[in-house]
C-alpha positions in Angstrom: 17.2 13.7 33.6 20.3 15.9 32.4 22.9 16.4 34.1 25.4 19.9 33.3 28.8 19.8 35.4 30.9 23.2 34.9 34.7 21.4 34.7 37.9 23.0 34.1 40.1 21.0 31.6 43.3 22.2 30.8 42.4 24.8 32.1 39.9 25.6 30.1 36.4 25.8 31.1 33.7 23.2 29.7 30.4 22.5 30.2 29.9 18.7 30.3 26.4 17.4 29.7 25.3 13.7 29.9 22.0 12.0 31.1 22.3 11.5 35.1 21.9 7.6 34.9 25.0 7.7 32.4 27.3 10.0 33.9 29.8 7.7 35.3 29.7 5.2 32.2 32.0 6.0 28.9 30.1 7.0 26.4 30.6 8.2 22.8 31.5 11.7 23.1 30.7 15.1 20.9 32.4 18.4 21.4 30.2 21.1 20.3 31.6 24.4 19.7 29.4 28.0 20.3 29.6 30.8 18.1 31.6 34.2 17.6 30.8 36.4 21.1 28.4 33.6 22.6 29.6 31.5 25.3 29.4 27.9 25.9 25.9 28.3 28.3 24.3 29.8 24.5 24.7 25.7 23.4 23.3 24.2 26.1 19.8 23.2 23.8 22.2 21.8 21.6 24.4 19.5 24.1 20.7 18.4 25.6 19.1 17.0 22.5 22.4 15.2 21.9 23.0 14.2 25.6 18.8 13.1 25.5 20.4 10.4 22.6 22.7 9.1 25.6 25.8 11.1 24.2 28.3 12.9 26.5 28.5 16.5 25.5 31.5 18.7 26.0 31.0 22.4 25.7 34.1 24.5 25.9 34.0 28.4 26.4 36.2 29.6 23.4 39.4 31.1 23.7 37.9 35.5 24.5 34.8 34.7 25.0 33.2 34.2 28.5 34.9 33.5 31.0 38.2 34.0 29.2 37.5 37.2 27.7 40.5 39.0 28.2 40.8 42.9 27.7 38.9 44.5 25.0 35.3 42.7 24.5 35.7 40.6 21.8 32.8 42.5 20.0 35.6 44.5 19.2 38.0 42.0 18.3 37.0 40.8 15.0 40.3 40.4 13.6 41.3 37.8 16.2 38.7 35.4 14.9 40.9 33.3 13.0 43.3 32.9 16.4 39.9 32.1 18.0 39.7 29.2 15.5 42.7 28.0 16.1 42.5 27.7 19.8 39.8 25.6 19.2 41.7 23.5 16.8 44.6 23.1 19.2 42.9 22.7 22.4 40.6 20.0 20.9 43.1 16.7 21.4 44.1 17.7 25.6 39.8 17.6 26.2 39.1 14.2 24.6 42.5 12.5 26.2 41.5 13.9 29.9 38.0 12.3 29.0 39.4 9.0 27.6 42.2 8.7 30.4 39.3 8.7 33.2 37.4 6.1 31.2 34.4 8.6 30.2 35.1 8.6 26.1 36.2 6.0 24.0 38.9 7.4 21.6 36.7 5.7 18.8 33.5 7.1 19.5 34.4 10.8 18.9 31.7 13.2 17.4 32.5 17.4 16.8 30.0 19.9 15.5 29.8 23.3 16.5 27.3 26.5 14.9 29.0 29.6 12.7 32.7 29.9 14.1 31.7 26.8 16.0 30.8 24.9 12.4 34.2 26.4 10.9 35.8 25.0 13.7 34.3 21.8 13.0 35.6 21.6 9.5 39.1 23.3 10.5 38.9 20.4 13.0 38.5 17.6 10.2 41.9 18.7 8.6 43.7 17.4 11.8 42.4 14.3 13.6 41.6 11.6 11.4 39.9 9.5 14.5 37.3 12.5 14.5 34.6 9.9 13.2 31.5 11.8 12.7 30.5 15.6 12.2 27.8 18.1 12.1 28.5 21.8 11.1 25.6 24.2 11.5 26.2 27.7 9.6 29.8 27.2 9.5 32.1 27.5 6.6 34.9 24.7 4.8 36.5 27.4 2.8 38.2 29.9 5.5 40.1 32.0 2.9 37.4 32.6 0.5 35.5 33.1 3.6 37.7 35.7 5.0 37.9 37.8 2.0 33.9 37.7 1.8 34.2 38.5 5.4 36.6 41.9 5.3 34.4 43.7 2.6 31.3 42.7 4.2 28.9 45.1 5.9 30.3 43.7 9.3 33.9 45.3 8.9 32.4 49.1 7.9 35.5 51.4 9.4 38.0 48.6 9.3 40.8 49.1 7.2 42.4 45.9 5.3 45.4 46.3 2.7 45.2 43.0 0.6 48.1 43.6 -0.7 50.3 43.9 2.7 52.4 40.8 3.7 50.7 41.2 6.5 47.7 40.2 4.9 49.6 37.1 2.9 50.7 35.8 6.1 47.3 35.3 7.6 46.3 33.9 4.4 48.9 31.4 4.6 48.1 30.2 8.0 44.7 29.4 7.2 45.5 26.9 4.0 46.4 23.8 7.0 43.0 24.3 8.5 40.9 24.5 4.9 38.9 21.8 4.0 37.7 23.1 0.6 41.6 22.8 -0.2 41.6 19.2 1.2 38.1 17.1 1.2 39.5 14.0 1.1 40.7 14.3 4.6 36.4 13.6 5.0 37.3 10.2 4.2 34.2 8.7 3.9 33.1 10.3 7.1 29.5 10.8 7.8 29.5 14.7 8.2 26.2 16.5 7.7 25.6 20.5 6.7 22.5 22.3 7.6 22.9 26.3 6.2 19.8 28.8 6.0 19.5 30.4 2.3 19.0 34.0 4.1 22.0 33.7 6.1 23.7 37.1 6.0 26.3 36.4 8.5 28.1 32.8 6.6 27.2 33.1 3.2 24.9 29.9 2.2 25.9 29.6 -1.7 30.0 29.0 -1.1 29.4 25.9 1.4 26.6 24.4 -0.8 28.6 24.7 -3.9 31.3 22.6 -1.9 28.6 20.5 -0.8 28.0 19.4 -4.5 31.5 19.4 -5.4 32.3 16.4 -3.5 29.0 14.6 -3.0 29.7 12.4 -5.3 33.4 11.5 -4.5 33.7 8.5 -2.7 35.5 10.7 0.2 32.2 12.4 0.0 29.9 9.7 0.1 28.8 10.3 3.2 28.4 13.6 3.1 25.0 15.4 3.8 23.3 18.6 3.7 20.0 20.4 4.9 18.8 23.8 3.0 16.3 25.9 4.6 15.0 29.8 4.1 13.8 32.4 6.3 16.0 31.8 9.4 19.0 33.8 8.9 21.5 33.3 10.9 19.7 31.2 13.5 20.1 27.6 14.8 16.4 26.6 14.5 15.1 23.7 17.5 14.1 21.5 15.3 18.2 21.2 13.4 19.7 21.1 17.0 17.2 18.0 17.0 18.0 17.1 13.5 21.8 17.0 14.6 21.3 14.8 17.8 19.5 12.5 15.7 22.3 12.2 13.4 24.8 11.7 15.8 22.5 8.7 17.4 22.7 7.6 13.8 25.5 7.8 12.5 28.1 7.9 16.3 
């Protein structure tokens, strides 16, 4: 049986999910992040497969999203994705030391993985906490500024206006180079991280994050690196990846 406690960490609201019999044991411990205008209860299939493995999961609800949205819906707040991100990025540390102060994670025993702005937060999260040991990004992206451009000439910015040229525009750019992992893959380290990316993905172009995929595969940073291609899902977690990423987490965390 699985067990889903709503806590409130920092403030910040997270769905914990962890078999019943377990619940007051420490455990290895994956953070899974949910996507751009979900909410955390969207990832509950994923935090079950990986709590079935005997995993604590930790869903937090993203910073405008749920139940901190916050003004304007963030449907209509695409330019605030990248602070979004960063939230993520910067909230991560306070959830795992609540969790390893109470005696529920072991600092060593840390897994993240997270689907489209969820699996960019993984690999932004990769840049900063080298005791992150294992990783699974599903539809996400490593390469944030190339990402971005793609992003703000896409089909899903029609009527938004964007001056490249503006320092405006240089500034964001700027603040996204800490976070990018296509400008920093040895921080990997030999980690075992594992990619699964549909070929029809219209949303987190495929092409860019298997091209980094082979760039490193082969660097001994990269050794460990993995990756899963499918077609025809678009951008759509099928079941059988959310079970394909519990199973490398039982594997390889």
């Amino acid at each position: 049986m699985i067990t889903v406690k709503h806590e409130y960490i920092n403030e910040i609201p997270v769905l914990e999910v962890v078999s019943t019999e377990l619940i007051d044991q420490k455990l290895p411990t994956v953070v899974f992040y949910h996507g751009w205008t979900n909410y955390k209860e969207s990832s509950l299939v994923h935090g079950y497969e990986i709590a079935k493995k005997g995993f604590r999961v930790l869903i937090p609800e993203a910073y405008l999203h749920g139940e901190r949205s916050q003004g304007a819906p963030v449907t209509e707040r695409s330019m605030e994705f990248w602070d979004v991100v960063q939230h993520n990025v910067m909230e991560f540390p306070a959830l795992i030391e609540h969790y390893v102060e109470v005696g529920l994670a072991d600092q060593e025993q840390i897994g993240v993985s997270g689907l489209s702005m969820g699996g960019v937060t993984t690999c932004a999260l990769l840049t900063q906490y080298p005791w992150i040991k294992t990783a699974v990004v599903l539809m996400g992206s490593p390469s944030p500024i190339p990402f971005s451009k793609w992003l703000l000439t896409s089909k899903w910015q029609i009527g938004v206006e964007i001056d490249f040229e503006s320092e405006q525009f240089a500034h964001a750019i700027e603040s996204l180079k800490p976070i990018s992992l296509d400008m920093q893959p040895e921080k990997i380290d030999g980690k075992f991280v594992h990619f699964w990316h549909d070929e029809d993905d219209d949303l987190v172009p495929y092409q860019p994050t298997f091209d980094f995929y082979k760039r490193i595969k082969d660097q001994e940073y990269g050794k460990h690196v993995s990756f899963t291609t499918t077609e025809g899902q678009g951008h759509h977690v099928p079941y059988m990846i959310s079970v394909e990423t519990a199973n490398f987490f039982e594997k390889h965390l």
